[in-house]
ChimeraX commands (.cxc) that place a marker at each C-alpha (Angstrom):
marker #1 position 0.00,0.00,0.00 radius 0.5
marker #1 position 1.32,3.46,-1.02 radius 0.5
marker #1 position 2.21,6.29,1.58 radius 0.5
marker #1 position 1.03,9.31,0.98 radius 0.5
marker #1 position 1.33,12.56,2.17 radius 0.5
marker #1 position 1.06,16.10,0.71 radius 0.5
marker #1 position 2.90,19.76,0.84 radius 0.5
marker #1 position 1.04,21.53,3.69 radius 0.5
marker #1 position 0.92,24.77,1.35 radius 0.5
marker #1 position -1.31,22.25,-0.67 radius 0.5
marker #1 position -4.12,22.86,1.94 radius 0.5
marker #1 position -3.38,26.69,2.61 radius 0.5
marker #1 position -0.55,26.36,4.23 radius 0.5
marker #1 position -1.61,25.74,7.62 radius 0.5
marker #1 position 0.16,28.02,11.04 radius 0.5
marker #1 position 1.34,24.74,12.74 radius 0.5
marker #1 position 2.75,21.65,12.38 radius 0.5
marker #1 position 0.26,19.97,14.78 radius 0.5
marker #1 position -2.30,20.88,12.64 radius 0.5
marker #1 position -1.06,19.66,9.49 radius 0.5
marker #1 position -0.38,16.39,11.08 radius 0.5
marker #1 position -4.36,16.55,12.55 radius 0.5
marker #1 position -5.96,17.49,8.97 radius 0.5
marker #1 position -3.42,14.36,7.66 radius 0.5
marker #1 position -4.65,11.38,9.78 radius 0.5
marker #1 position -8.29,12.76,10.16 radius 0.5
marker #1 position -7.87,12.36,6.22 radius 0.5
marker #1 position -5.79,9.03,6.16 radius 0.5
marker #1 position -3.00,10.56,5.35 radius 0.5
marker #1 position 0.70,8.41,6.33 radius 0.5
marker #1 position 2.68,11.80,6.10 radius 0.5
marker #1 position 3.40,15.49,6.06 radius 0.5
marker #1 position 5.60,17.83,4.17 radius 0.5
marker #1 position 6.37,20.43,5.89 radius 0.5
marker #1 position 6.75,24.02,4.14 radius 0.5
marker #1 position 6.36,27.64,4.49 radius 0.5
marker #1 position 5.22,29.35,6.96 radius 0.5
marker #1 position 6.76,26.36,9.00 radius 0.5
marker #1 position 10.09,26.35,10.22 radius 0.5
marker #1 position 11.38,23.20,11.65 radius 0.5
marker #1 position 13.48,24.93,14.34 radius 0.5
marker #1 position 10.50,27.12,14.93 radius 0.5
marker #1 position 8.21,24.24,15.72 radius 0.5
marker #1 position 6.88,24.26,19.36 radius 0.5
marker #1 position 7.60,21.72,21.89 radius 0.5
marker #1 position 4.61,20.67,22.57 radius 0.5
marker #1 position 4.15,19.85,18.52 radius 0.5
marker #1 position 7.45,18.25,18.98 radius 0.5
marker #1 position 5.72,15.81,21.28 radius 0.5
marker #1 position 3.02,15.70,19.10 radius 0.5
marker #1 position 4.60,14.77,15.53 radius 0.5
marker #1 position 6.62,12.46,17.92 radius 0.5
marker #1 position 4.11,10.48,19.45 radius 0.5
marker #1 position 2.32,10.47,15.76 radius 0.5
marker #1 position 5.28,8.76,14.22 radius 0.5
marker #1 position 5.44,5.90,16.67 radius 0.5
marker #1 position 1.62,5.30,17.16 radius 0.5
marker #1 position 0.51,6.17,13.98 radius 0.5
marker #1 position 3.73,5.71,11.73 radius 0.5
marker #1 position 3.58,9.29,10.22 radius 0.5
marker #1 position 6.17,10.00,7.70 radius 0.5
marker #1 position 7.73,13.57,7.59 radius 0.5
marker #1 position 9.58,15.43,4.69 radius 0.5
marker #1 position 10.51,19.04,5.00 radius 0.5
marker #1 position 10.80,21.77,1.90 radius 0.5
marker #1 position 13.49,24.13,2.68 radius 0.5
marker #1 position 12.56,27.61,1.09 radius 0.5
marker #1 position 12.60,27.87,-2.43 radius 0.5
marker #1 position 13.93,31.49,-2.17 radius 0.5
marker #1 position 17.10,29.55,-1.26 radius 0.5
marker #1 position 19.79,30.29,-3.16 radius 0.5
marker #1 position 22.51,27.71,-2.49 radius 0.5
marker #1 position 24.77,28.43,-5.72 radius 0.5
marker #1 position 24.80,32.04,-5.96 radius 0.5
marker #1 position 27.76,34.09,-7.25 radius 0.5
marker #1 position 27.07,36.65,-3.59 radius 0.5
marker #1 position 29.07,34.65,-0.58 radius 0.5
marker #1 position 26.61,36.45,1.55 radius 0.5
marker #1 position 23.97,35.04,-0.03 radius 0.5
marker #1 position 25.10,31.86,0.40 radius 0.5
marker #1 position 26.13,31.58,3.71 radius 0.5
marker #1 position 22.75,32.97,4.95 radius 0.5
marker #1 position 21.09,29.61,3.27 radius 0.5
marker #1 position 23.86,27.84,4.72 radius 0.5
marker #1 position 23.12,28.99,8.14 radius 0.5
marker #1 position 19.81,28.31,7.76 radius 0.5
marker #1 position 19.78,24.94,6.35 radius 0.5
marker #1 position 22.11,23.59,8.75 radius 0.5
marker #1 position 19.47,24.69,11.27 radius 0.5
marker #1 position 16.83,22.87,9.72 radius 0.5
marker #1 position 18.99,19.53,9.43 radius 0.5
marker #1 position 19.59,19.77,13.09 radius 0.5
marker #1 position 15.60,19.97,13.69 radius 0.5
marker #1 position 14.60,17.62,11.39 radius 0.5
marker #1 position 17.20,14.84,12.75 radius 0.5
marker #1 position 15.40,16.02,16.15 radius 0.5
marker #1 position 11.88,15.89,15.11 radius 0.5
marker #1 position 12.64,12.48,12.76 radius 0.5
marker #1 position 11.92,13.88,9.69 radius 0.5
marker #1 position 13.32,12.00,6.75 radius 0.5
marker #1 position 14.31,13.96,3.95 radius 0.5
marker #1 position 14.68,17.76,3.40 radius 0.5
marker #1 position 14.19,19.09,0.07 radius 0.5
marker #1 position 16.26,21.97,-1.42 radius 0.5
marker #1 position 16.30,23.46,-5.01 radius 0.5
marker #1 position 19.78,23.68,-6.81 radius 0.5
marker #1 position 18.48,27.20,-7.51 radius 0.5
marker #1 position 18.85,29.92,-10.59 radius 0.5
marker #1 position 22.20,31.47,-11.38 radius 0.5
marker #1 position 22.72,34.64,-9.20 radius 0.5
marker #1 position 25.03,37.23,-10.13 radius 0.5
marker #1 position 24.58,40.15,-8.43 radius 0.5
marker #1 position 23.52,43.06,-11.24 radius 0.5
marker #1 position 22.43,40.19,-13.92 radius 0.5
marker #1 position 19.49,39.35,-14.31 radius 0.5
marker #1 position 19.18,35.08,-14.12 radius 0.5
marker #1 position 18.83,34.89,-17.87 radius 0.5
marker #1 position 21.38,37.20,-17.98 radius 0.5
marker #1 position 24.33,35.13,-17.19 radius 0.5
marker #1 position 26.52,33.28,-18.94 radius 0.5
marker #1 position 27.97,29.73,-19.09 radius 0.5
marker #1 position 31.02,30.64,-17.64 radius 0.5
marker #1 position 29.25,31.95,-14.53 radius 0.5
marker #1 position 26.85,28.93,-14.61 radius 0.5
marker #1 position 29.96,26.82,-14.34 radius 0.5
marker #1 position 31.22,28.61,-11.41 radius 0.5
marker #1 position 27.75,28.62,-9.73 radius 0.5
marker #1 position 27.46,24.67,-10.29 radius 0.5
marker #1 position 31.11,24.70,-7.79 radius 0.5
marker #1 position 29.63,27.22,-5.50 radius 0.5
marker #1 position 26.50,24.48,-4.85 radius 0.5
marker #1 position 29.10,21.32,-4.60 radius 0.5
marker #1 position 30.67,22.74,-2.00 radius 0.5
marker #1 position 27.72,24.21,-0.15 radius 0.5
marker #1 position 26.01,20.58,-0.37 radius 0.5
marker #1 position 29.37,19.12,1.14 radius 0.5
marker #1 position 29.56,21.24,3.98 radius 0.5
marker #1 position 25.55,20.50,4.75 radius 0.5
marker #1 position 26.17,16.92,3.96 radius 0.5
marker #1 position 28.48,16.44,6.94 radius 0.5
marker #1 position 25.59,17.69,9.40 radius 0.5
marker #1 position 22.91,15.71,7.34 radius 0.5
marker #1 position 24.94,12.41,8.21 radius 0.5
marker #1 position 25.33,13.11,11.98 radius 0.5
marker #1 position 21.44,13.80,12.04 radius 0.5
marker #1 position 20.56,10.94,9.92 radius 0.5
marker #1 position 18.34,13.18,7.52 radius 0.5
marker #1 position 18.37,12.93,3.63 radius 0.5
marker #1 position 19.16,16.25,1.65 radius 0.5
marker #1 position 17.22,15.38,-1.66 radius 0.5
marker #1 position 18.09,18.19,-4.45 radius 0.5
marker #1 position 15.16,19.08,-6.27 radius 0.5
marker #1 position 14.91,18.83,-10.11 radius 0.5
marker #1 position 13.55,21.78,-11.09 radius 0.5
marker #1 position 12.68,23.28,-15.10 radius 0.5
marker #1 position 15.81,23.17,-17.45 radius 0.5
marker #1 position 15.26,26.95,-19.13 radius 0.5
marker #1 position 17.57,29.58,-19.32 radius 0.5
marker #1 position 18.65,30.90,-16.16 radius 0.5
marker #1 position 18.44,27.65,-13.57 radius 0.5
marker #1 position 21.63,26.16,-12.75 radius 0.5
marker #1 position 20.79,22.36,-13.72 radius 0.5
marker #1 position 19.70,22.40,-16.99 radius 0.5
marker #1 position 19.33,18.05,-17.90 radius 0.5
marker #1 position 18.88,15.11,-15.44 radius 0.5
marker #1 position 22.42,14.09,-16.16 radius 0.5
marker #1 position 24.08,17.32,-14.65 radius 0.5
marker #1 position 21.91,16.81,-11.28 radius 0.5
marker #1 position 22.83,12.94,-11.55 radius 0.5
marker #1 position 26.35,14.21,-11.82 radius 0.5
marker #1 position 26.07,16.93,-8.94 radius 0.5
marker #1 position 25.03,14.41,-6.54 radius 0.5
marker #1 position 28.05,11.88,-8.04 radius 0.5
marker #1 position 30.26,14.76,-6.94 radius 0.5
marker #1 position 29.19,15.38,-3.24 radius 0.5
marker #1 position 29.35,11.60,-2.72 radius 0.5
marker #1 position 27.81,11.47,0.41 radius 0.5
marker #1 position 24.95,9.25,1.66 radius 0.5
marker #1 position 22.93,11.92,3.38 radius 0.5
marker #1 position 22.40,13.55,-0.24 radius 0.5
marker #1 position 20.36,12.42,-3.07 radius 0.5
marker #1 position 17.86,13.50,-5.45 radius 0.5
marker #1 position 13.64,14.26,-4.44 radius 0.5
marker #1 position 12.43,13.50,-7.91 radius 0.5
marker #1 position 9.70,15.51,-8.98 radius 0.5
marker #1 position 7.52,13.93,-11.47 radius 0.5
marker #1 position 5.42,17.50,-12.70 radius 0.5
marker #1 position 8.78,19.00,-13.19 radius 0.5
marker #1 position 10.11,16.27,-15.30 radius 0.5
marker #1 position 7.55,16.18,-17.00 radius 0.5
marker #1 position 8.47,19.91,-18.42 radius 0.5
marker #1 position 11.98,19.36,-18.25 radius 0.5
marker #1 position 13.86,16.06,-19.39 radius 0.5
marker #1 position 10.76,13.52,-19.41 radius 0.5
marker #1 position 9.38,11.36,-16.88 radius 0.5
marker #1 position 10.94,8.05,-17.85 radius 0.5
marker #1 position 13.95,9.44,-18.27 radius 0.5
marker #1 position 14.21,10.72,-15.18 radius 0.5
marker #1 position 13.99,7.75,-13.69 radius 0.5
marker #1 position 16.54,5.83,-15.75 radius 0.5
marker #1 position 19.14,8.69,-15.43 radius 0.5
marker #1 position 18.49,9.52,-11.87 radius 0.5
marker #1 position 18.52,5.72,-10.53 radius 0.5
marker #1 position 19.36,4.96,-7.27 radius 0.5
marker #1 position 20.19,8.54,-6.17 radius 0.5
marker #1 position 16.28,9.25,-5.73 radius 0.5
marker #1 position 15.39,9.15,-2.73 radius 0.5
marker #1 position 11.42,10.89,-2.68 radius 0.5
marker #1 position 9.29,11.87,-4.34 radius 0.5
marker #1 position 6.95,14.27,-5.21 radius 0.5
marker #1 position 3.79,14.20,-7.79 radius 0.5
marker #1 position 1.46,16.53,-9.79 radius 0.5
marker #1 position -0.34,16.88,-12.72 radius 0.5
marker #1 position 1.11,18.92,-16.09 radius 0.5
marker #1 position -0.48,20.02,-19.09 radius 0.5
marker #1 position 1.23,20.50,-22.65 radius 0.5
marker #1 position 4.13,18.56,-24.44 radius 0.5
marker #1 position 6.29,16.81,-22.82 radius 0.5
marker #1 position 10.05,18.17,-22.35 radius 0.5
marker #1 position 8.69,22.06,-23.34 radius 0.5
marker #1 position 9.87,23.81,-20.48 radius 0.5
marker #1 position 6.77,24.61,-19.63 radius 0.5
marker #1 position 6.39,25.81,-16.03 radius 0.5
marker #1 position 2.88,27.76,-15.04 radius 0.5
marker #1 position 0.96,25.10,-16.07 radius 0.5
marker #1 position 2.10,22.13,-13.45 radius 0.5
marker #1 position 1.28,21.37,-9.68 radius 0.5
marker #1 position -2.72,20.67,-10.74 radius 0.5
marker #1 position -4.66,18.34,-9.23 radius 0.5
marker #1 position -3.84,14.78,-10.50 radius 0.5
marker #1 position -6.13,13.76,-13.22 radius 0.5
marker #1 position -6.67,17.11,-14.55 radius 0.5
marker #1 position -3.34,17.44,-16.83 radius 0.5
marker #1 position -1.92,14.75,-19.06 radius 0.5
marker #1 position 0.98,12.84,-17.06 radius 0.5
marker #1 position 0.74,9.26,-17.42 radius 0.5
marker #1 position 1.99,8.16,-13.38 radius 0.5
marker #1 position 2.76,4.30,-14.08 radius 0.5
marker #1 position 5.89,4.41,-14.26 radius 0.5
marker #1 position 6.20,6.96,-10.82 radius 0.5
marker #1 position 3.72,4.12,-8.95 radius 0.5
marker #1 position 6.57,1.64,-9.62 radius 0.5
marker #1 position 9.38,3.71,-8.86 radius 0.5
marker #1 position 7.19,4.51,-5.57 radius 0.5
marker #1 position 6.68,0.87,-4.49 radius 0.5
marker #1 position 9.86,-0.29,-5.33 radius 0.5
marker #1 position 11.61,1.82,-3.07 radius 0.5
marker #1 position 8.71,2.26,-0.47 radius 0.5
marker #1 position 9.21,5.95,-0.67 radius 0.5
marker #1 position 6.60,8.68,0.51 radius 0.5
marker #1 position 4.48,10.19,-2.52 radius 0.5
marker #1 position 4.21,13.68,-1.80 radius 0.5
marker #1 position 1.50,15.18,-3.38 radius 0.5
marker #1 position 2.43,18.91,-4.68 radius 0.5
marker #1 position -0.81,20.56,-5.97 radius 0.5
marker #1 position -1.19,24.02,-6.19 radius 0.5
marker #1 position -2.38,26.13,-2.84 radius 0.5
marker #1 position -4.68,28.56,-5.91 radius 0.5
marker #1 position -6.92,25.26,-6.27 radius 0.5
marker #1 position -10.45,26.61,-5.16 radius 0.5
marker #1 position -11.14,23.60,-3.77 radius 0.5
marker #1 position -7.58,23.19,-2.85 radius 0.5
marker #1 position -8.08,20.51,0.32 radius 0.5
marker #1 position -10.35,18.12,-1.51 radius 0.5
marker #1 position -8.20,18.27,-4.18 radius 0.5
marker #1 position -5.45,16.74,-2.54 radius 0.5
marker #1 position -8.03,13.95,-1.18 radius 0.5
marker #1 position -9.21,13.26,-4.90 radius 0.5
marker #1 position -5.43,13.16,-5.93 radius 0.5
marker #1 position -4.70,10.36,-3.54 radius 0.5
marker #1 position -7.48,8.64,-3.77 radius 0.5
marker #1 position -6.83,8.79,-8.01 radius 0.5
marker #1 position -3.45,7.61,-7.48 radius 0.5
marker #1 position -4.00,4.97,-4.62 radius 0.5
marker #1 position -6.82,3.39,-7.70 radius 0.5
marker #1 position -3.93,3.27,-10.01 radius 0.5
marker #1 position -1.33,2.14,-8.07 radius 0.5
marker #1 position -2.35,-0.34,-5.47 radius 0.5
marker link #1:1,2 radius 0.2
marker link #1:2,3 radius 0.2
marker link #1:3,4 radius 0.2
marker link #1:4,5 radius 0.2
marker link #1:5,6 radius 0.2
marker link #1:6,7 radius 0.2
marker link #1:7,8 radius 0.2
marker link #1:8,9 radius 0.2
marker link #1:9,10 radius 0.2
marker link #1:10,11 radius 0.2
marker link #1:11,12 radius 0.2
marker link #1:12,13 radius 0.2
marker link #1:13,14 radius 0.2
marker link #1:14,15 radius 0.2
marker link #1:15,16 radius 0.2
marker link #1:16,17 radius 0.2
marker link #1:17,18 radius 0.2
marker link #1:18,19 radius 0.2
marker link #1:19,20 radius 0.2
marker link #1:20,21 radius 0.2
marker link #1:21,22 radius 0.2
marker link #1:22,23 radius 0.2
marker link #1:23,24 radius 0.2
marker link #1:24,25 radius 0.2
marker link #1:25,26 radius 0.2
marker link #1:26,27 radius 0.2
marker link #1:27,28 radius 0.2
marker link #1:28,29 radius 0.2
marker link #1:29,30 radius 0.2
marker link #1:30,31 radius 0.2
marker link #1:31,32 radius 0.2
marker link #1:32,33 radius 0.2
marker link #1:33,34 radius 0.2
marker link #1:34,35 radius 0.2
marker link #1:35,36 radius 0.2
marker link #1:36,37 radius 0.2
marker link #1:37,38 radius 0.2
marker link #1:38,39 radius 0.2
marker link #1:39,40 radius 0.2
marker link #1:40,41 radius 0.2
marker link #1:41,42 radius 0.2
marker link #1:42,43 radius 0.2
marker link #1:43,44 radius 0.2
marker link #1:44,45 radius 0.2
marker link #1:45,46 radius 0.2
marker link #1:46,47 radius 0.2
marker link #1:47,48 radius 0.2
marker link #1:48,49 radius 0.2
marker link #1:49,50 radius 0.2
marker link #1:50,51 radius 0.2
marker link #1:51,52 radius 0.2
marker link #1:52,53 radius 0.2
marker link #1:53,54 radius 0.2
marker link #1:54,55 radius 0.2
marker link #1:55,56 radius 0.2
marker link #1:56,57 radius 0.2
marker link #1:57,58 radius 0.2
marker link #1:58,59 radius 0.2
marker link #1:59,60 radius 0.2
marker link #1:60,61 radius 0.2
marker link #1:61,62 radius 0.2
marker link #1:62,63 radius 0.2
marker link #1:63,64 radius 0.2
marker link #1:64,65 radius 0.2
marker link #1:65,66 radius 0.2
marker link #1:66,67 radius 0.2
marker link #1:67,68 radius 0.2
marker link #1:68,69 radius 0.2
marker link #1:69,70 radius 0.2
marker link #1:70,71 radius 0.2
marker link #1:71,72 radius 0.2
marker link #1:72,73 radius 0.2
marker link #1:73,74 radius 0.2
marker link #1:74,75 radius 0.2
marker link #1:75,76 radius 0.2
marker link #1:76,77 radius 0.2
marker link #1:77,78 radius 0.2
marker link #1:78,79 radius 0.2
marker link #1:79,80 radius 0.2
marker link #1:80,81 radius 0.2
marker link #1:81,82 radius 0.2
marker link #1:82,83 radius 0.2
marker link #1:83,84 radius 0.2
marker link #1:84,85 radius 0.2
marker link #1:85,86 radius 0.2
marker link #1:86,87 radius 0.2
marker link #1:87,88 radius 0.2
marker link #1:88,89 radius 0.2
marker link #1:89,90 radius 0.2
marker link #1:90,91 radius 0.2
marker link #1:91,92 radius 0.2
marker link #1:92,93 radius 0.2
marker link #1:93,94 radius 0.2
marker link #1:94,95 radius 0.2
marker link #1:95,96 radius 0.2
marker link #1:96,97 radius 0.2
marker link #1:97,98 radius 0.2
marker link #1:98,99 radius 0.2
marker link #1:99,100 radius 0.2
marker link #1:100,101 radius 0.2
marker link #1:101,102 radius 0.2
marker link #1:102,103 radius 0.2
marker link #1:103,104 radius 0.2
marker link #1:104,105 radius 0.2
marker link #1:105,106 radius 0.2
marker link #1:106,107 radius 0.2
marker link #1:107,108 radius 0.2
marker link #1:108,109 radius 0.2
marker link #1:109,110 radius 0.2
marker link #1:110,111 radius 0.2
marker link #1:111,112 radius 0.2
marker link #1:112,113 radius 0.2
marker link #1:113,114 radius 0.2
marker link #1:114,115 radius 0.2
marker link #1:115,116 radius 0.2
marker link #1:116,117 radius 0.2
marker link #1:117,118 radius 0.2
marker link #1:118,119 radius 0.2
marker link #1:119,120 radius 0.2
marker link #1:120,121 radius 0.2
marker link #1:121,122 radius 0.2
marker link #1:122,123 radius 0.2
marker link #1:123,124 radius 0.2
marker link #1:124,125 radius 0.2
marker link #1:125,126 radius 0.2
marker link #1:126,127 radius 0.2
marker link #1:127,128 radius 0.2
marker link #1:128,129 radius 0.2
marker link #1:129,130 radius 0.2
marker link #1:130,131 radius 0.2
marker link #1:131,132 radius 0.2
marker link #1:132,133 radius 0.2
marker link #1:133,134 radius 0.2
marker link #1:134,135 radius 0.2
marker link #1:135,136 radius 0.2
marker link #1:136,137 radius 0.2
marker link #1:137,138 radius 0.2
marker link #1:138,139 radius 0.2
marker link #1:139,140 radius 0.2
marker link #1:140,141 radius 0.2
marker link #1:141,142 radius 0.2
marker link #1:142,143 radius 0.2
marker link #1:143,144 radius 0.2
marker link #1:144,145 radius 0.2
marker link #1:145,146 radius 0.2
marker link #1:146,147 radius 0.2
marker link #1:147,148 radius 0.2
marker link #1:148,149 radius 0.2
marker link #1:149,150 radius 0.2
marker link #1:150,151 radius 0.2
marker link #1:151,152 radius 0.2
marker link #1:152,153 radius 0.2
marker link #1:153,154 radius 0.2
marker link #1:154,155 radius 0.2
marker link #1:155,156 radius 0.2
marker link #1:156,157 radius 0.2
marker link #1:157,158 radius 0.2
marker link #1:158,159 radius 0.2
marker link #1:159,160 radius 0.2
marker link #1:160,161 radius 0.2
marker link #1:161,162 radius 0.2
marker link #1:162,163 radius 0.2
marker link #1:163,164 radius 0.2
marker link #1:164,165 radius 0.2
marker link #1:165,166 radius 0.2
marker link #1:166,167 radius 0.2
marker link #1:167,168 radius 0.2
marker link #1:168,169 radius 0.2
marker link #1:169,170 radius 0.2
marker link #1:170,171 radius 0.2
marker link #1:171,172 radius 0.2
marker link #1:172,173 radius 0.2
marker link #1:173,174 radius 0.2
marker link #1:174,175 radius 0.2
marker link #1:175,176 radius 0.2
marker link #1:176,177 radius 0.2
marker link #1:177,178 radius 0.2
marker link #1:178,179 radius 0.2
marker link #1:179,180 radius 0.2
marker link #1:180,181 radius 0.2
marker link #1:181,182 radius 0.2
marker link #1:182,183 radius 0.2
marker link #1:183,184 radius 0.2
marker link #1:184,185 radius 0.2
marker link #1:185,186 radius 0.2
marker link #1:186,187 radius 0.2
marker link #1:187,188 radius 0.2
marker link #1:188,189 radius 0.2
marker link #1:189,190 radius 0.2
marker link #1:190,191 radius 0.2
marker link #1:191,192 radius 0.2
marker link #1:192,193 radius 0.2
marker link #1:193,194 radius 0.2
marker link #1:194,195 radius 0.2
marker link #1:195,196 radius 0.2
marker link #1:196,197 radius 0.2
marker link #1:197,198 radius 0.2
marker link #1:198,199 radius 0.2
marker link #1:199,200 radius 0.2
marker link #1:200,201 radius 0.2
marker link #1:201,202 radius 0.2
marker link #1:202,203 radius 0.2
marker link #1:203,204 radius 0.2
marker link #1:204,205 radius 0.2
marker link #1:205,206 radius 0.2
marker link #1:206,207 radius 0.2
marker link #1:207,208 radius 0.2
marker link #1:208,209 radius 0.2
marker link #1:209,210 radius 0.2
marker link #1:210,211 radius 0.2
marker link #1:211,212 radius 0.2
marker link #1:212,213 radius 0.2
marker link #1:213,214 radius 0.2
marker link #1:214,215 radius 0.2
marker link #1:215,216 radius 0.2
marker link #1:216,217 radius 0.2
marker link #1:217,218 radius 0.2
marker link #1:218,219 radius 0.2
marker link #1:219,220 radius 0.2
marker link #1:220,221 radius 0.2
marker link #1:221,222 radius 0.2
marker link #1:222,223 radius 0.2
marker link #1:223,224 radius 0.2
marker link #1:224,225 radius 0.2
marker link #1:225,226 radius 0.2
marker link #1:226,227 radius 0.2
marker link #1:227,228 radius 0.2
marker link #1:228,229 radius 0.2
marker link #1:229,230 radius 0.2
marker link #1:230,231 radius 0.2
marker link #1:231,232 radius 0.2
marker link #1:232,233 radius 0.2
marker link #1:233,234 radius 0.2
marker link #1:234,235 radius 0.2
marker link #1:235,236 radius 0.2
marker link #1:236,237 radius 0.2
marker link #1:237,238 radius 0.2
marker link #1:238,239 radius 0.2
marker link #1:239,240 radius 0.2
marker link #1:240,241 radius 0.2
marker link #1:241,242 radius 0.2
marker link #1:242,243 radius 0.2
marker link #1:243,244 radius 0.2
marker link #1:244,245 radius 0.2
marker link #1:245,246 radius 0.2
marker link #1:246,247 radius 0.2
marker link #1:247,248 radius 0.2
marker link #1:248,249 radius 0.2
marker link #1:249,250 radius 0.2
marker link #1:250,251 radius 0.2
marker link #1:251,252 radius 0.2
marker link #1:252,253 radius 0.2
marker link #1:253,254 radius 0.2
marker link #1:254,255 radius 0.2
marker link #1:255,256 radius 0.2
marker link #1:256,257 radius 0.2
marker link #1:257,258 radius 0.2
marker link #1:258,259 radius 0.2
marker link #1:259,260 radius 0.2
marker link #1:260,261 radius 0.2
marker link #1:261,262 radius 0.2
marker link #1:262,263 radius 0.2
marker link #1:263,264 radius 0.2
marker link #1:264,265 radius 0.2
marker link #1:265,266 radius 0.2
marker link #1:266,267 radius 0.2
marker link #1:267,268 radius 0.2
marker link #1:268,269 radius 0.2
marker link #1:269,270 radius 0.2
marker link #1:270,271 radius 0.2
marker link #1:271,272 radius 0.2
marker link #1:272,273 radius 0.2
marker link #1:273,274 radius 0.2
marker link #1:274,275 radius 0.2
marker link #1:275,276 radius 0.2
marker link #1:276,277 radius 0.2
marker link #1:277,278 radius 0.2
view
């Protein structure tokens, strides 16, 4: 039977762990992903408890989405050690509060004064070292706290720093570390690099992942029209519900907060996928 959770800005983001958690098993959820306006190391004591006490009874599941204003490779040293700061933070909490895997986008080239479609391949290059070594400083921590980094594949257009599934395949080659892997995202592939292909070139190195619907051809770098409700776009998710139960990974459902109907959207995306899959 498939695990599912969902992105807790998927039901309007909601001001408190415990109640994510709450809405989840009142719904049948197995697990939570935790994202903004919730910080791990913000999370109360009494929700520690909580979420604790949830896992062991209950066998909740929890991921965490670092903030996707993050901007781990940029060109401003700043810049980057603020996210660094920050994540390391988080890993500590999340080893704490038991939480699996932490997702983090690779992030857009920034040069200060450029523009991200500005800058050039030289500067890309330099960016792609400035995130290597940022992930192998976090990967340290994420070992001691026994929490998965899992770099996000994001769209492949001008501006991003990954721009094909081999160069995150071959990011995460290069920090060689267990603690760091790949959260495969199955709307952005979709957009950027295929589905299928995705999950050949990525392998092993996945390590969750998350799901939502796309409309328009595949590979076209498409990027407003993704996280919809599943059923409503055109992604074919066989090949995800094997990748899913082969691994016994979470499927994190990742549709869009601007749903009208956003809560019972996630409910008919489960339910949808828990029909196809098991």
């Amino acid at each position: 039977m498939t695990t599912f959770s969902f992105a807790t800005s998927a039901i309007g983001s909601p001001p408190s762990a415990r109640l994510a958690v709450e809405w989840a098993i009142e719904h049948d959820f197995g697990g939570v992903e935790f994202n903004g306006p919730i910080r791990l190391a913000d999370v109360s004591t009494d929700d520690r408890m909580y979420l604790s006490e949830m896992a062991n009874e209950r066998g909740m599941r929890y991921t965490h989405h670092f903030p996707v204003t993050a901007l781990p490779c940029s060109h401003d040293r700043a810049t980057r050690e603020r996210d660094l700061t920050g994540l390391i933070s988080e890993i500590n909490a999340a080893g704490e509060l038991g939480v699996e895997v932490i997702v983090l986008h690779p992030g857009k080239v920034d040069v200060p004064g450029l523009e991200f479609e500005e800058t050039s391949e030289k500067q890309r290059a330099e960016a792609m070292s400035f995130l290597i070594e940022f992930m192998r400083t976090t990967a340290t921590v994420a070992e001691s706290a026994q929490v998965v980094i899992g770099l996000e594949n994001m769209h492949y257009n001008p501006g991003w720093l990954i721009r094909a599934h081999s160069e995150l395949a071959e990011v995460v080659d290069a920090i060689d570390s267990p603690a760091v892997g790949i959260t495969f995202d199955v709307g952005h592939a979709w957009g950027s690099g295929g589905v299928d292909a995705g999950i050949e070139a990525f392998g092993n190195r996945i390590r969750h992942v998350q799901v939502h619907d796309a409309r328009g051809p595949e590979g076209a770098g498409k990027v407003r029209d993704q996280h919809m409700e599943i059923g409503t776009g055109v992604i074919d998710f066989r090949s995800t519900g094997d990748l899913i139960r082969s691994k016994s990974f979470v499927a994190t459902l990742e549709t869009s907060a601007r749903i009208v109907d956003n809560k019972d959207a996630v409910i008919r995306s489960r339910d949808l996928l828990q029909t196809l899959w098991d």
